[in-house]
N, C-alpha and C positions, 0 to 999 in steps of 0.2 A: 470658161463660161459656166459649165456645171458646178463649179466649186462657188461663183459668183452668185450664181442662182443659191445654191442651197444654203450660203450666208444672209443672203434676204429673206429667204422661207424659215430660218432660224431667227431670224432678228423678228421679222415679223410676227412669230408665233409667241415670243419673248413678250413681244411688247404686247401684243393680244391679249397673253395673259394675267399682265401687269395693271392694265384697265382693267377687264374685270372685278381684279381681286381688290380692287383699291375703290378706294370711298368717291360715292359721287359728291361732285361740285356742288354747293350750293340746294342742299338738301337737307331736310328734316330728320330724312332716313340713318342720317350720320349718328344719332345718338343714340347710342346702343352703350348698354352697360359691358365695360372694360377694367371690373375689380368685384370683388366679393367683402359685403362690407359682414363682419363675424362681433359685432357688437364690441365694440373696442376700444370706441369712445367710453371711457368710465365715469365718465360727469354727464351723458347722456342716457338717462335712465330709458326703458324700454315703453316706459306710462307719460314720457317726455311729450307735450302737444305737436313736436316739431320732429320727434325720434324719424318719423316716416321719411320726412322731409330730410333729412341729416343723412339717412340712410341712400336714399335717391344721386341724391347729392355728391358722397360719396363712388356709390357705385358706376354714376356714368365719370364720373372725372370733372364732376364742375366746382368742387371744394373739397381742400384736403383740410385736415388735423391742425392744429399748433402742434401737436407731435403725434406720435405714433398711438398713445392711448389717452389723447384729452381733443374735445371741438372746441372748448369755451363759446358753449352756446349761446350766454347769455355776454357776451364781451361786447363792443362797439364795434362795429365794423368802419375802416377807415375809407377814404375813396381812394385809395391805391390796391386797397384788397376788391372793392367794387368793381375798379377797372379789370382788373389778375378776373374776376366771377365774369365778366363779359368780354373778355377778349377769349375765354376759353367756350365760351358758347359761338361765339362766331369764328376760329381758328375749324373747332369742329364740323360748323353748318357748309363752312368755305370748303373746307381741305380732307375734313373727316377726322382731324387729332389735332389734340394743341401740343405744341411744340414750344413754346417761350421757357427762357430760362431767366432765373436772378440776373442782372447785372451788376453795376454802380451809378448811384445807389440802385438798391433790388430790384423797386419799379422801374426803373427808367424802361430798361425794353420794353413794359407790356404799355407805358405809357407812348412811345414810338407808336409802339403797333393802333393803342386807339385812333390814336392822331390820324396816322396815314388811312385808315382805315376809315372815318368818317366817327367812329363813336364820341368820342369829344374832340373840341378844337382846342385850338392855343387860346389859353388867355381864360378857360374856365374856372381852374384853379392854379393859385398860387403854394399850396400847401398839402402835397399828395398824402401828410402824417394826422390831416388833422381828421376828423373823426365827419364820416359823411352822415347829410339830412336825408331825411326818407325822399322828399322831392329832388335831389341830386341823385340820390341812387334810382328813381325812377326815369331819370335820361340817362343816365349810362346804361340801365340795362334795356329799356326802348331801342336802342343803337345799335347792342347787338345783334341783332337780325333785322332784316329788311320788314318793310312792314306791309308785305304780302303771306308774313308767314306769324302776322298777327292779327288775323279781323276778329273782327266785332261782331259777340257772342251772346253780350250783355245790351240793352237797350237804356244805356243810362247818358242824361245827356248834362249831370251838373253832380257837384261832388260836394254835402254843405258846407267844408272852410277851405275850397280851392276854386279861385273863380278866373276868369282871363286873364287879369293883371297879374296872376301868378307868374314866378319864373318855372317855367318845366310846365308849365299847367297844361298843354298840349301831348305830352307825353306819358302826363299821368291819368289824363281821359283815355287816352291808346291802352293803357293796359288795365283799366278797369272794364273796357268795353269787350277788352281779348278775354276777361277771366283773370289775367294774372293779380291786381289787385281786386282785393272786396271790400277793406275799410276797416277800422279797428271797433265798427259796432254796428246794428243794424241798419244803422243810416248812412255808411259807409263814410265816416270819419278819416281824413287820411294823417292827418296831423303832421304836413310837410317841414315844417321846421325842428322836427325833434328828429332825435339820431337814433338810427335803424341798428339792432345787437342780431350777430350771427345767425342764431336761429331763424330770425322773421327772415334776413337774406338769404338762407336756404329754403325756405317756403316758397318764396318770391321766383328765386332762378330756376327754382325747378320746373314750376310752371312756363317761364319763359322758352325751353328746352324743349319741354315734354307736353303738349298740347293735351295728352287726355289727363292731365289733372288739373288743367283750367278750370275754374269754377262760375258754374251759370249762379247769377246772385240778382235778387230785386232787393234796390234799396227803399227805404220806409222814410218817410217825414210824417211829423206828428200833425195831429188835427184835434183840435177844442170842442167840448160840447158841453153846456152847462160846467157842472165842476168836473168833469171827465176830459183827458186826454190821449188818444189812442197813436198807436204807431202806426201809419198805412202806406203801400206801397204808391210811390210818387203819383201815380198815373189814376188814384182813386176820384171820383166824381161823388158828388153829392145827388143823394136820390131819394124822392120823398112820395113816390107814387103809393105807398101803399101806403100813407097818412103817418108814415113814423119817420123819422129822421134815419139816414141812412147812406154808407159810403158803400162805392161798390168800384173793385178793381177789376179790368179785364183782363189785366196782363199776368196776374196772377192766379186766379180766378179765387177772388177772396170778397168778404165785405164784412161789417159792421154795424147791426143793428140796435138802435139805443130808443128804450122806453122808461117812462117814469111816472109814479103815479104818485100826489102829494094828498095827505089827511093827516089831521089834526090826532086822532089818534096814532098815529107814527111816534110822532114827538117822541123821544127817550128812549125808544125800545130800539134793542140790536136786532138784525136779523136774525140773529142766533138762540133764536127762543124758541124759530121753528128747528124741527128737528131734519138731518140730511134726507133723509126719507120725503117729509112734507115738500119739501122745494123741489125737490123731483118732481113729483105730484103738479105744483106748482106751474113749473115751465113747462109740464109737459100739454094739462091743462091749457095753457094761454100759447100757446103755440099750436094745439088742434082748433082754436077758435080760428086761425090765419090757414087752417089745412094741412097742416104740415106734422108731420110723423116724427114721435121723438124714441129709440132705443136705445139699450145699454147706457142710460145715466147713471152717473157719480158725484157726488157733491161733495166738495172738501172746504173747511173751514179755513180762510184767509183773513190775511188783513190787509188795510192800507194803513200805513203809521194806527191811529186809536181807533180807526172805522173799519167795526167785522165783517165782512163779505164771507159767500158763498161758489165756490169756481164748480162749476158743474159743467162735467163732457159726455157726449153722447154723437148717437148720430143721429141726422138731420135727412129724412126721406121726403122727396119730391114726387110729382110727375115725372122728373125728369132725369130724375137717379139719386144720391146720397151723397149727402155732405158732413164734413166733419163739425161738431158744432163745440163752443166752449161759452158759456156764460157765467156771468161776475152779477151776483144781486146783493144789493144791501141797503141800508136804511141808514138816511143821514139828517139831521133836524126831523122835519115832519113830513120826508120824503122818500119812498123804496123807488131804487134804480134798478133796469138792469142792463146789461149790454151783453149784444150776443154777437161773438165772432162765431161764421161760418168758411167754411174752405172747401173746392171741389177735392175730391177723395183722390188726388195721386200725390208721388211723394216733394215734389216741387211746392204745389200749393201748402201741405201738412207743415212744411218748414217754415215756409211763411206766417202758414196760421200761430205756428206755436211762437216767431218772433214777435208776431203782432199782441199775444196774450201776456208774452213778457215782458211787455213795456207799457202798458197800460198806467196808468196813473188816477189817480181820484183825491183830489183836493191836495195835488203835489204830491201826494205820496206813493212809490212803486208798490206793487203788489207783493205780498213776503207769503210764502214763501212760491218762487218763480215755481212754472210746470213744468 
């Protein structure tokens, strides 16, 4: 009986140990860096926009090398490698390691493992070699983790060239809303039918993985005004209480004020006869008429295509604290413009402001040179 007993007090203390030390089930907690990546990639320069991401990447275990000292960043990624990037993100979140090996052919096990697993079914692909679309790799890797361990970070509720009719279009709002995608421009473009190169798919898993480099993002749709087209966060309203025309965002806390004043004497003259100084002067003037405190301005000479502009930044003093301000003036036939983006002063709104400055347009043409 004693020797019985002490082989259960053993066994037990065995197995005790063995939970502990082992990965919990079905946790985020799993993903813990398991490699030291020493810059090894040599086609991954360290000024690379994705180095960070390649690095990540590497060092938890969710993509290796084409070999020991190359990524091929910039290669296609296939959907047999998509599937290998998410069956290793949920082997991990399940078990705490991936464990799949090559078979015949290579994929086939990690293709099993999807299948059984819920991340694709039978009958999605015919052709694991051929080269996967951004919207196909955005359901395979939606699949690797349940989707309690992906909410919605982002308040976006439309993507502009993915609409319900899409295939995956449900899966590609799920990770725009997580942070994992943001779009390939300010207005968060996703361009589903073109095929995704290594580097974007290691930006992409990592965030799937790794929640704190999820990314919070407002996407912008453009808005007309006269011969002005401004970029604004979706959620902007139109607002003309103060007799000027006028877009005003909550969610970002941003807006866009646009005045214009036409005389016969305009006709021919460029903005740029006054000097950076006078337009200072200028805005600062017409902006104490409305009460409003202008410091530290700057004026820099721009263009739109052949029409010179003025981009002057400062800040913009309230009653109710300080905002960042940027304004665009210029003179076109026998008419000076000007538009004034403001932004409340933290680093969310500042990033907004400066996408909204950079996409500006006036009689079609982008602002050169961008801020």
């Amino acid at each position: 009986m004693k020797k019985l007993l002490s082989l259960v007090l053993t066994l037990s203390l065995v197995f005790g140990l063995s939970v502990s030390a082992s990965a919990a089930a079905n946790s985020m907690n799993n993903f813990k860096k398991t490699e030291t990546y020493g810059n090894q990639f040599t086609d991954v320069a360290a000024s690379y926009w994705a180095a960070a991401s390649v690095k990540t990447c590497y060092e938890y275990g969710l993509m290796q090398g084409y070999d020991a000292d190359s990524f091929v960043p910039k290669g296609n990624l296939t959907v047999a490698q998509a599937i290998v990037m998410a069956d290793r993100v949920h082997e991990i979140y399940t078990a705490g390691e991936s464990t799949l090996t090559n078979g015949t052919p290579w994929y086939q096990p990690y293709v099993d493992y999807a299948l059984d697993n819920g991340i694709i079914k039978n009958g999605d692909f015919t052709n694991y070699n051929a080269q996967v679309t951004r919207a196909q790799m955005a359901y395979i890797f939606c699949n690797a983790l349940p989707a309690s361990t992906l909410p919605a970070i982002n308040d976006i509720q439309s993507i502009p060239d993915v609409n319900s009719s899409n295939r995956y279009a449900g899966n590609i709002l799920t990770l725009y809303k997580a942070g994992v995608l943001t779009g390939s421009d300010v207005y968060g473009t996703f361009k589903p039918n073109d095929n995704i190169i290594r580097a974007e798919a290691a930006a992409i898993i990592a965030r799937v993985a790794i929640p704190s480099q999820r990314q919070n993002v407002i996407l912008l749709k453009d808005f007309a005004w006269e011969d002005v087209t401004v970029a604004m966060p979706t959620d902007a309203v139109v607002d003309t209480s103060s007799g000027l025309y006028s877009l005003l965002s909550s969610s970002a806390g941003t807006g866009v004020l646009f005045f214009s004043e036409s005389d016969a004497d305009f006709r021919g003259v460029s903005i740029t006869i006054l000097t950076p100084a006078k337009v200072n002067q200028m805005i600062q003037m017409g902006m104490a008429e409305g009460g409003l405190a202008l410091s530290g301005l700057s004026s820099q000479q721009v263009s739109f295509g052949a029409i010179k502009a003025y981009r002057t930044t400062g800040v913009i003093t309230t009653d109710k604290g300080s905002m960042n301000g940027v304004f665009y003036t210029y003179i076109a036939n026998s008419t000076m413009t000007m538009v004034c983006f403001m932004a409340d002063d933290n680093d969310m709104s500042a990033a907004v402001l400066k996408n909204m400055t950079n996409n500006i347009r006036v009689a079609g043409c982008a602002v050169s040179p961008k801020l």
